[in-house]
C-alpha positions in Angstrom: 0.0 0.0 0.0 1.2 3.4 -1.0 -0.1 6.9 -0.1 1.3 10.4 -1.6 1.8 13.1 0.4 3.3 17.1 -0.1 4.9 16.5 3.8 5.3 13.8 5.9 5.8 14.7 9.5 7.5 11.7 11.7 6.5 12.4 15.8 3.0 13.5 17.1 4.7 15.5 19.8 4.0 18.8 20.2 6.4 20.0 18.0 5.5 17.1 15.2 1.2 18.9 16.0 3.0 22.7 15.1 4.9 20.9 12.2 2.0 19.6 10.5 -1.0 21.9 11.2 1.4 24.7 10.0 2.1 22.9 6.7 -1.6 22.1 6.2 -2.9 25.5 7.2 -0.7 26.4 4.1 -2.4 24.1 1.6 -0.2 21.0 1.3 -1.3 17.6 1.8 0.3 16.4 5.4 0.1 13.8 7.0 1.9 13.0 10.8 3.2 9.7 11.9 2.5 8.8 15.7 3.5 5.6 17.4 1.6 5.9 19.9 -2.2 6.3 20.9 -2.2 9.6 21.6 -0.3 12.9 20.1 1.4 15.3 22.3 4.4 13.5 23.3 6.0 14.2 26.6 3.0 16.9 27.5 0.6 14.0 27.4 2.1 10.2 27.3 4.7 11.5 28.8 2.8 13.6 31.3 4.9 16.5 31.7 2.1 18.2 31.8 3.5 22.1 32.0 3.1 24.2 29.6 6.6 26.6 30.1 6.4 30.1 30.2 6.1 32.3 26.6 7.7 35.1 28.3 10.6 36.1 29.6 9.7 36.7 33.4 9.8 40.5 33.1 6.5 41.0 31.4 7.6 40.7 28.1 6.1 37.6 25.7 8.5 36.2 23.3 7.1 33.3 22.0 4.2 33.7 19.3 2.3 32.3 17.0 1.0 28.6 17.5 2.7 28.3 20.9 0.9 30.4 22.3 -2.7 29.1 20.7 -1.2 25.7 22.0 -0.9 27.2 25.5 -4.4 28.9 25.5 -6.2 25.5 24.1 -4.4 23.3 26.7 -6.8 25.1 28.8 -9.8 24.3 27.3 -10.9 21.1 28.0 -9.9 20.8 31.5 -8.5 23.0 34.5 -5.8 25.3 34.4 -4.8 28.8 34.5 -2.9 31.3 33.1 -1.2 33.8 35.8 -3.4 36.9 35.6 -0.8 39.3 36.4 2.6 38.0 34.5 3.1 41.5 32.9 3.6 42.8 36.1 6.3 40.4 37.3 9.9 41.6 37.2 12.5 38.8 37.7 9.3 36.4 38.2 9.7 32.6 39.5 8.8 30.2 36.3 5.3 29.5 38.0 4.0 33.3 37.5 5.2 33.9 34.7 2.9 32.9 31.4 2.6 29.3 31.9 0.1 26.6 32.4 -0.5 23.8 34.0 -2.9 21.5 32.2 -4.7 17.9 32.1 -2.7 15.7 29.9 -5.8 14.0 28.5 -7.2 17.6 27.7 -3.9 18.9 26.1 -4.5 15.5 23.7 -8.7 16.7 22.7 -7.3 20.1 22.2 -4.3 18.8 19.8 -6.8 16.5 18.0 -8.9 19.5 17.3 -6.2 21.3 16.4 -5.2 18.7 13.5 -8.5 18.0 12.2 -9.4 21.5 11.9 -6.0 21.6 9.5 -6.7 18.6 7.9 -3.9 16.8 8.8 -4.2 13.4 7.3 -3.3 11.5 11.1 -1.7 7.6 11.3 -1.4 7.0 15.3 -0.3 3.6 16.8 2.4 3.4 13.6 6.3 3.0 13.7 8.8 4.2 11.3 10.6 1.5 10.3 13.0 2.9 7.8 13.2 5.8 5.0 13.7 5.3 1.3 16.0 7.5 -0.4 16.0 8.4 -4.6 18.2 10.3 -6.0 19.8 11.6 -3.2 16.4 12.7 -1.7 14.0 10.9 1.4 11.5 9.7 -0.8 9.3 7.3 1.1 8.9 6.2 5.1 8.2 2.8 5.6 5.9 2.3 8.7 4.0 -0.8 10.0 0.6 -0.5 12.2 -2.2 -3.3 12.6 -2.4 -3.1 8.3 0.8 -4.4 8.1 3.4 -2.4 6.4 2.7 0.7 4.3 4.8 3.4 2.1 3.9 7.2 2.8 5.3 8.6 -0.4 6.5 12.3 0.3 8.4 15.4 -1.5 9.3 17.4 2.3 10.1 15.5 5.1 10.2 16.8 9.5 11.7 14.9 12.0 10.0 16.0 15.3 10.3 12.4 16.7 12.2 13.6 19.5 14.8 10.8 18.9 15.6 12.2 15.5 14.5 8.6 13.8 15.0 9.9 10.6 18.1 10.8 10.7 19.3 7.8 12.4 17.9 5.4 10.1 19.1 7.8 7.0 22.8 7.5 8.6 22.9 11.1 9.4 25.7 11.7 12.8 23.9 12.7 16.0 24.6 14.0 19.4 23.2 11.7 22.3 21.8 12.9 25.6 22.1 11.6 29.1 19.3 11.5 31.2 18.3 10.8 34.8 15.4 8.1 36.5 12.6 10.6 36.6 8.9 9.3 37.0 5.9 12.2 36.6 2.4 10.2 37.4 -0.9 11.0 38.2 -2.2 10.4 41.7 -5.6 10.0 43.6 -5.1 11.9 47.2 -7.1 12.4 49.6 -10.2 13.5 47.5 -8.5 14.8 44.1 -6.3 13.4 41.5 -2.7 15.8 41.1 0.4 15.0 39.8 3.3 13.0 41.8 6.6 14.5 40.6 9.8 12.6 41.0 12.2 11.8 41.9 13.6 14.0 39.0 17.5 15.0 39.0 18.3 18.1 37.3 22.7 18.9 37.6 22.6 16.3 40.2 20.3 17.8 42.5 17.1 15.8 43.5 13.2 17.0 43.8 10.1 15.6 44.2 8.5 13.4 47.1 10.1 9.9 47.5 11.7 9.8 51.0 15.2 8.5 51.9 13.5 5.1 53.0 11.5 5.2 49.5 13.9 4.7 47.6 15.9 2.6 49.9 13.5 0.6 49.9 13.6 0.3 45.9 17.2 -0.6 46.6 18.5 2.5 45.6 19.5 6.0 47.2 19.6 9.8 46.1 23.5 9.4 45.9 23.4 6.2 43.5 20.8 7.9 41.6 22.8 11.1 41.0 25.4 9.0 39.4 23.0 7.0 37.3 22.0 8.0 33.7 20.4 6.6 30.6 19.6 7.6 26.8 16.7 6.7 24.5 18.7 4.8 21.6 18.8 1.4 23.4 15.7 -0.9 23.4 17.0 -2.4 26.5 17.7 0.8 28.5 14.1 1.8 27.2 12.5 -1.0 29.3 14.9 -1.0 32.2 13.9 2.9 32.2 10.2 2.1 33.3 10.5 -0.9 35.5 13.0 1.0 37.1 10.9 4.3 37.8 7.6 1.9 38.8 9.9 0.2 41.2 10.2 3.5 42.4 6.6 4.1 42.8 5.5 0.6 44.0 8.0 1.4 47.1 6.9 4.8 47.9 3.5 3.4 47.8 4.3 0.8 50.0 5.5 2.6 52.6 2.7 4.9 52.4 0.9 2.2 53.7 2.7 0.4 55.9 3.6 3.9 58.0 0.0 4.4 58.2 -0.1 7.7 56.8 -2.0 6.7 53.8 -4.5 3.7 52.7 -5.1 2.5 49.7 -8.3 3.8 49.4 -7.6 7.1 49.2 -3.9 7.2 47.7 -3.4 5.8 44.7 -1.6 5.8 41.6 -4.3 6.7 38.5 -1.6 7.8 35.8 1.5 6.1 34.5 3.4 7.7 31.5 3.2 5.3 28.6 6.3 6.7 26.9 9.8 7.4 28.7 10.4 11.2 30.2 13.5 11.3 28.5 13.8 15.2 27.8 17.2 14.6 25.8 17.9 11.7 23.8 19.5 12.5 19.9 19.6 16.0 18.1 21.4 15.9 14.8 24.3 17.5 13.7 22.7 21.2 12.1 24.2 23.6 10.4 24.2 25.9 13.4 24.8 23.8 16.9 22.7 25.8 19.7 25.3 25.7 22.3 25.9 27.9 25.9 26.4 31.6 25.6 24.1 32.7 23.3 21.9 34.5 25.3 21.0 37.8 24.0 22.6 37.4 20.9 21.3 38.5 17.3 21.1 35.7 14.7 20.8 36.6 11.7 18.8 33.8 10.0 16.1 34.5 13.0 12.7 31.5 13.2 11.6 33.7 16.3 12.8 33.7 20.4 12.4 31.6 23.4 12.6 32.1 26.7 15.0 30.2 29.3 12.5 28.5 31.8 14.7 28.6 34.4 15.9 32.2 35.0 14.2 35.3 34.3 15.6 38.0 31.2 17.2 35.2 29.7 16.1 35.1 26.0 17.4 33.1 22.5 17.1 34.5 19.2 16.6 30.0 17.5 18.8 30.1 14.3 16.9 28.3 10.6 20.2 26.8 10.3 19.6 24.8 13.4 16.6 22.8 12.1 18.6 21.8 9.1 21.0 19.1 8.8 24.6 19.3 8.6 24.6 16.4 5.4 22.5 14.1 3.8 18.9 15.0 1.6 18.1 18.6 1.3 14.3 17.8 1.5 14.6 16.7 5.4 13.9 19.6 8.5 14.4 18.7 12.4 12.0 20.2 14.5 11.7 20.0 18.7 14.1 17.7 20.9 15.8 16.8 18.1 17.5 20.4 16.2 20.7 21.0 16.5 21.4 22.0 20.3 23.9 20.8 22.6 24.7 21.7 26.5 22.6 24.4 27.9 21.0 25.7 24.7 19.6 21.7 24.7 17.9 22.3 28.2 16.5 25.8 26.7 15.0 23.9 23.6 14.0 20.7 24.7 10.7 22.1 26.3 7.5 23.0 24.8 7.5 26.7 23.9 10.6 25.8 21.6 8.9 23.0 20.2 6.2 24.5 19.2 8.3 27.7 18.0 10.5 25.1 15.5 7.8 22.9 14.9 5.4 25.7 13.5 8.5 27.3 11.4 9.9 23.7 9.8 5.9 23.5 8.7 6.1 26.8 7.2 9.5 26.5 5.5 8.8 23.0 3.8 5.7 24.4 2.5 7.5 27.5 1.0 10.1 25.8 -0.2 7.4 23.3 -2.6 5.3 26.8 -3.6 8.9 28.2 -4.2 10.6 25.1 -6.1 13.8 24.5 -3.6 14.9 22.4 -1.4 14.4 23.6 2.3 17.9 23.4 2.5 18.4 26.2 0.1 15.2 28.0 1.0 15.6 31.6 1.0 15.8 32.8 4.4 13.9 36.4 3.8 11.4 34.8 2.4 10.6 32.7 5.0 11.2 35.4 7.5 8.8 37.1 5.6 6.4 34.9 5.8 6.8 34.1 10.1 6.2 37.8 10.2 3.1 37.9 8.0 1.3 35.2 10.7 3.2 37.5 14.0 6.0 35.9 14.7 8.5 38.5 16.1 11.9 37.2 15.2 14.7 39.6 16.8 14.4 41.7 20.3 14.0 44.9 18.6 10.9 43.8 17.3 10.0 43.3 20.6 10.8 46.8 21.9 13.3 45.6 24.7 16.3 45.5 25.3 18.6 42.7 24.6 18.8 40.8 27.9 
């Protein structure tokens, strides 16, 4: 079985949901490739379920365009709320800044409407088993669902898997991420469902609520966890990841109950992430590498700015040249986790503003590069700039009227 497309978009994430709705909303045929159930990635199967802030903690908003429609719809369907008064904050603390916390289940009906109102042509529940490439060029994707295995024909391809799949199975050279245990689930307590956070180690320093006995208990401790780290590349490593982090839970659930602080009646696991909350795993070697120290900077060939989640006035101007690859078939774009960052700049775009921000612009530029006849390799850059600032997407600080931090 066969099936043409204009642009094939591999990753449901959020950044894969930017991708493709942008590339429909400009009149090519799209379709996005999901393995799972459920598109939205880490925000929803994953269940990192914050929405980072669009601005830069000093009242300022530097993220546009879909990102911030993502951030008002995550909203929608369930609870959440923006901070009413983030324009007034100076040097404001990531949680009042403008942010949301959201439902995971919701984010997912709000991303669904989001693609069907494109008319994103959507395969969930479907792996990418390997790309063909003619003359030089991806050509075709090779996936396999419950229909057994299919070719999605395509002339523009977008790599928003995360994992950068594509480029791994092209041969294309990568840059692998460490990552710690971390297990975000959804709990029943006391009378409401919220989420159970950690533990989660950021530069070696543990948060979240499993105790000393906890984890001891789990045969582990905060200083052996410090030490340990993992990547996404290795099927084993993959598995070991979850029963790992549920052997986490299943001890700090034990102990609940046998100190007789809690029953099991009223505290209870209701959530577990089906994919796993690996926030780095492969970005491919770009043509600009996103690395430390470019905070504040100008860059010339501009897709728009992000914020740093972390610390307030800290803003990046994300280079084009980062969401193409270094080598290999001039039809192919990264998008999200997987762009060309390394070190800190990584930790700066591996969350959702960003994704949504390079997402939304690799849409846009394969579509322009079909209407334009080129390859998004050699796309014109003021053209697309052009065309970010025709659907307000402010792509330098001046257009912001501030200041470079």
């Amino acid at each position: 079985m066969k099936t043409y497309y204009d642009i094939a978009v591999i990753g449901g994430g959020v950044a894969g949901v930017a991708a493709a709705v942008q590339a429909a909303r400009c009149g090519m045929k799209t379709v996005l490739v999901e393995r799972t159930a459920l598109v939205g990635g880490l925000a929803t199967g994953g269940l990192i379920n914050v929405f980072l802030p669009l601005c830069d903690g000093n009242g300022h908003q530097v993220t546009f365009g879909i990102a911030e429609e993502m951030l008002r719809k995550s909203i929608v369907y369930g609870p959440g709320e923006i901070p009413p008064n983030w324009k007034k904050e100076r040097n404001g603390m990531e949680r009042k800044r403008f942010i949301a916390v959201f439902s995971p289940a919701s984010f997912v009906l709000a991303l669904d409407e989001m693609l069907d109102e494109a008319g994103v042509d959507v395969w969930l529940d479907s792996l990418v088993c390997d790309v063909r490439i003619e003359n030089e060029m991806a050509a075709r994707l090779e996936i396999e669902n419950e229909s057994g295995r299919i070719e999605l024909s395509a002339k523009r391809f977008i790599d928003a898997s995360g994992s950068a799949v594509l480029a791994r199975r092209i041969g294309q050279n990568v840059v692998t991420g460490d990552n710690s245990f971390s297990c975000w689930a959804l709990e029943f307590s006391h009378g409401a469902p919220h989420m159970n956070y950690g533990p989660v180690y950021g530069n070696g320093a543990p948060t979240g609520v499993f105790s000393d006995d906890d984890l001891a208990a789990a045969g582990t401790s905060l200083e052996k966890l410090k030490q340990e780290t993992t990547h996404g590349i290795d099927g084993k490593q993959v598995s070991e990841y979850f029963r790992i982090t549920r052997r986490y839970l299943r001890s700090y659930y034990a102990h609940a109950y046998e100190s007789g602080k809690n029953d099991r009646k009223s505290f209870y696991p209701v959530k577990l992430p089906i994919m796993p909350q690996f926030r780095k795993i492969c970005a491919v070697h770009a043509r600009t590498m996103m690395t430390g120290g470019g905070e504040g900077k100008h860059v010339e060939d501009s897709i728009g700015m992000v914020a740093d989640w972390r610390r307030a006035g800290s803003i990046r101007e994300v280079p084009y040249s980062a969401l193409v690859p270094q080598e290999g078939p001039g039809n192919v774009l990264y998008a999200g986790r997987c762009i060309g960052a390394a070190g800190d700049a990584w930790e700066v775009m591996r969350v959702i503003p960003a994704a949504a921000l390079t997402g939304q612009a690799a849409g846009l530029a394969a579509a322009l590069s079909l209407r334009n006849g080129s390859m998004p390799s050699d796309l014109n850059y003021e053209i697309l700039a052009k065309a970010l600032r025709a659907i307000s997407v402010p792509l330098h600080f001046d257009e912001l009227g501030i200041d470079r931090p």
